[in-house]
C-alpha positions as CSV (number, residue, x, y, z in Angstrom):
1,X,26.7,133.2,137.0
2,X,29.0,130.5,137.4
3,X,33.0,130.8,136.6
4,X,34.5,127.6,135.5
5,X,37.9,126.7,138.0
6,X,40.5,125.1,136.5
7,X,42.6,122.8,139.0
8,X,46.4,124.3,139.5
9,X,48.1,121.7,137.5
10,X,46.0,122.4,134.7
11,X,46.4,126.2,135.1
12,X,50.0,126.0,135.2
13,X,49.6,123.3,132.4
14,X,47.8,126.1,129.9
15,X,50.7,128.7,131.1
16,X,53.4,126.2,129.8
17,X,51.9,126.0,126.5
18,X,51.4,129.5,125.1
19,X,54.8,131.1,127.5
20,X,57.7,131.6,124.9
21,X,60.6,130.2,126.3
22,X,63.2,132.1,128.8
23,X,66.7,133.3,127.8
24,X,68.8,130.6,127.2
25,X,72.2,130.7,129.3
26,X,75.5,131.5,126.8
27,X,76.3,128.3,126.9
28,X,73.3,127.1,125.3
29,X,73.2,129.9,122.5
30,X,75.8,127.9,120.3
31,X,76.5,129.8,116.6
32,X,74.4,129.6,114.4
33,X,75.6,130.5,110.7
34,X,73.9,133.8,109.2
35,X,71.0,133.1,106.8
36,X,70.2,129.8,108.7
37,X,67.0,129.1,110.6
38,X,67.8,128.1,114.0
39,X,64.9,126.0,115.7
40,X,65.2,125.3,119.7
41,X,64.7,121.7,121.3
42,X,63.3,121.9,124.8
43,X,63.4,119.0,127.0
44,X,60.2,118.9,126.7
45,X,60.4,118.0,123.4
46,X,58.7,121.0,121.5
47,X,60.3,122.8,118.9
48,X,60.7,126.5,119.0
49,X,61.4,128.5,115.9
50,X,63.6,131.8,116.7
51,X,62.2,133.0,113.8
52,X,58.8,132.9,113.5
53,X,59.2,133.0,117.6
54,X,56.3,130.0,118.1
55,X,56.5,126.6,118.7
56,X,56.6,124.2,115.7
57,X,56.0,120.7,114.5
58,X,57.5,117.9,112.9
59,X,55.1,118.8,109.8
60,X,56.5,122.2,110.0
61,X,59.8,120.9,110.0
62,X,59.5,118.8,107.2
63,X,57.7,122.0,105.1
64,X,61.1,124.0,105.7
65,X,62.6,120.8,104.1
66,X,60.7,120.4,101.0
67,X,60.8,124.3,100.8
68,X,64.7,123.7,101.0
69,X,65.3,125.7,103.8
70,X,68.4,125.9,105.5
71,X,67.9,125.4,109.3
72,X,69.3,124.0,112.3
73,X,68.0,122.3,115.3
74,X,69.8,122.6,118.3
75,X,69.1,121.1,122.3
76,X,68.1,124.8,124.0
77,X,70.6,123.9,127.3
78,X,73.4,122.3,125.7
79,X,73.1,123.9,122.4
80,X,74.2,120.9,120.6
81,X,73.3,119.8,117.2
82,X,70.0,117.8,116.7
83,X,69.2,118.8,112.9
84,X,70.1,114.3,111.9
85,X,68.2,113.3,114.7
86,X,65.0,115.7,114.0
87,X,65.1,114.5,110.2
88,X,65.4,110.9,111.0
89,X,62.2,110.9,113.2
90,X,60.5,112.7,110.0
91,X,62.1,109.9,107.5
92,X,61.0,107.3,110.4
93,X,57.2,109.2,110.3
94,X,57.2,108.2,106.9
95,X,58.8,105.2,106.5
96,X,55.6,103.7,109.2
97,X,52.8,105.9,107.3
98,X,51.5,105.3,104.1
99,X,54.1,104.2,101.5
100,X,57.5,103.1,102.7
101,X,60.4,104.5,100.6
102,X,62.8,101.1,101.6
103,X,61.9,97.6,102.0
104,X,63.3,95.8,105.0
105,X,65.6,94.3,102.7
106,X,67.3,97.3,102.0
107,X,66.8,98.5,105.7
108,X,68.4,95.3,106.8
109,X,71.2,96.0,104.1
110,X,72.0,99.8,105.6
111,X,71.9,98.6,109.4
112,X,74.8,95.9,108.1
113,X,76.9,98.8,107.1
114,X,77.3,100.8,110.3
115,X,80.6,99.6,112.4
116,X,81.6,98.4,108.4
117,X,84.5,99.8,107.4
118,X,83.1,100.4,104.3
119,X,80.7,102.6,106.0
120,X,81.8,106.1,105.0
121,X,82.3,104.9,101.2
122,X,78.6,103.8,101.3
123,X,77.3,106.8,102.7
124,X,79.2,108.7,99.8
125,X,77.7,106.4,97.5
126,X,74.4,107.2,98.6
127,X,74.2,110.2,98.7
128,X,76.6,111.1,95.2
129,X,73.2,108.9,93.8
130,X,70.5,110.2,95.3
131,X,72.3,113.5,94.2
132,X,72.8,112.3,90.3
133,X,68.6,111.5,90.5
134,X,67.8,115.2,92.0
135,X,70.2,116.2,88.9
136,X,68.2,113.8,86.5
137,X,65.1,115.1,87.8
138,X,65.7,118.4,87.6
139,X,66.9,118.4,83.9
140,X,63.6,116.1,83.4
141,X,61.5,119.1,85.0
142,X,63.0,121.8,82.6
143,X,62.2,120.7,79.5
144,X,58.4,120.2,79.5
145,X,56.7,117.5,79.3
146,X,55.3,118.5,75.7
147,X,59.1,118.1,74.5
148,X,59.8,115.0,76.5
149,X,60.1,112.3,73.6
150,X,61.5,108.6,73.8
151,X,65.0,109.6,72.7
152,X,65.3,112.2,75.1
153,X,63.7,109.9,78.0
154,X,66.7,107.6,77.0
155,X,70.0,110.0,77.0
156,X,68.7,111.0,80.6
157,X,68.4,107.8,81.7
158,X,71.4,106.8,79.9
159,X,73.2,109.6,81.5
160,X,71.8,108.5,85.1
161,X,72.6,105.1,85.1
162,X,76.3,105.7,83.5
163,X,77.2,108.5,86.3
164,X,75.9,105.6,88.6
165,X,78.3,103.2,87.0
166,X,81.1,106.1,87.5
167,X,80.0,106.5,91.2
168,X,79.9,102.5,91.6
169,X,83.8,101.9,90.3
170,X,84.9,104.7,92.0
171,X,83.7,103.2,95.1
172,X,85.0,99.4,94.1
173,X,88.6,101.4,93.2
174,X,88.4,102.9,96.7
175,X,87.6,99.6,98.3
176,X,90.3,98.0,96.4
177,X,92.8,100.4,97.8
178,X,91.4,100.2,101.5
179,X,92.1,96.4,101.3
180,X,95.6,96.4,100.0
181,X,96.3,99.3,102.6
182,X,94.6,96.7,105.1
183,X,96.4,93.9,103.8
184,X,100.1,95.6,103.7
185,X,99.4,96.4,107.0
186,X,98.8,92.8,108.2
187,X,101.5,91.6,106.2
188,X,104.0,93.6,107.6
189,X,102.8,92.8,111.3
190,X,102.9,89.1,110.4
191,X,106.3,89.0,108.8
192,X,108.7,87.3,111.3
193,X,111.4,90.0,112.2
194,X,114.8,88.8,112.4
């Protein structure tokens, strides 16, 4: 009868994998708000779900997103917030497979914002849109598709691109106020005092 050895490294390897993880310190075990998944990030860059009370991946993770979950992902030491960074690596997963969602162009166009000062008005912007075209969609998915007619196809896109519009003045009106702010400002430190 022979018994198969595994080397230590690979014995303590196989240990690793299935051991659910050890009591955080209180430091590490940073609120989480009630009725909100909390997910663990070890350093070894697994996911554990407190929930389920199993490790996880990023397809997982992006299943609790298209089921609309609510969730956090926190670092298990530090107990800091990693939910943006987790859902970027998704977008990024996508963005490099199959059919990419942004051109470089508009890649290109985002990167210029950041350090912008128009930076938090575009990130508004954005997402006040991409929340109009949930809306749109939505009200697109409620009446069926046997009632969906030409006319109708037109109000809701009518309606879409008008609340766009809206969004798009309000930011110009904003900008427009930044830069006379901005430009007081610099007029006031330029004006020779006597």
């Amino acid at each position: 009868m022979s018994t198969s050895r595994r080397s230590p490294r690979a014995a303590a390897s196989a240990q690793t994998e299935n051991a659910v993880p050890e009591q955080e310190t209180e430091q590490a075990d940073a609120p989480v708000p009630t009725g909100v998944r909390a997910i663990k990030k070890y350093p070894n860059r697994r996911l554990y779900d407190t929930q389920t009370s199993s490790y996880i991946t990023l397809a997982d993770v992006k299943a609790m997103v298209l089921a609309c979950e609510n969730f956090v992902v926190v670092d298990a030491k530090t107990g800091e917030d990693l939910t943006r960074s987790i859902l970027l690596q998704i977008i990024l997963e996508e963005e490099t497979g199959g059919v990419p969602m942004f051109s470089t162009q508009a890649l290109a166009q985002i990167i210029r914002f950041y350090g912008n000062t128009m930076q938090g008005l575009m990130g508004s912007y954005l997402e006040k849109n991409i929340q109009s075209f949930i809306d749109l969609q939505s009200r697109l998915t409620e009446n069926s598709v046997v009632n969906l007619q030409a006319p109708l196809m037109q109000n809701f896109m009518g309606g879409y691109v008008e609340q766009s519009r809206q969004m798009f003045s309000q930011m110009q009106e904003q900008m427009s106020k930044q830069a006379e702010t901005l430009m007081g400002g610099l007029a006031s430190t330029l004006t020779p005092k006597k």
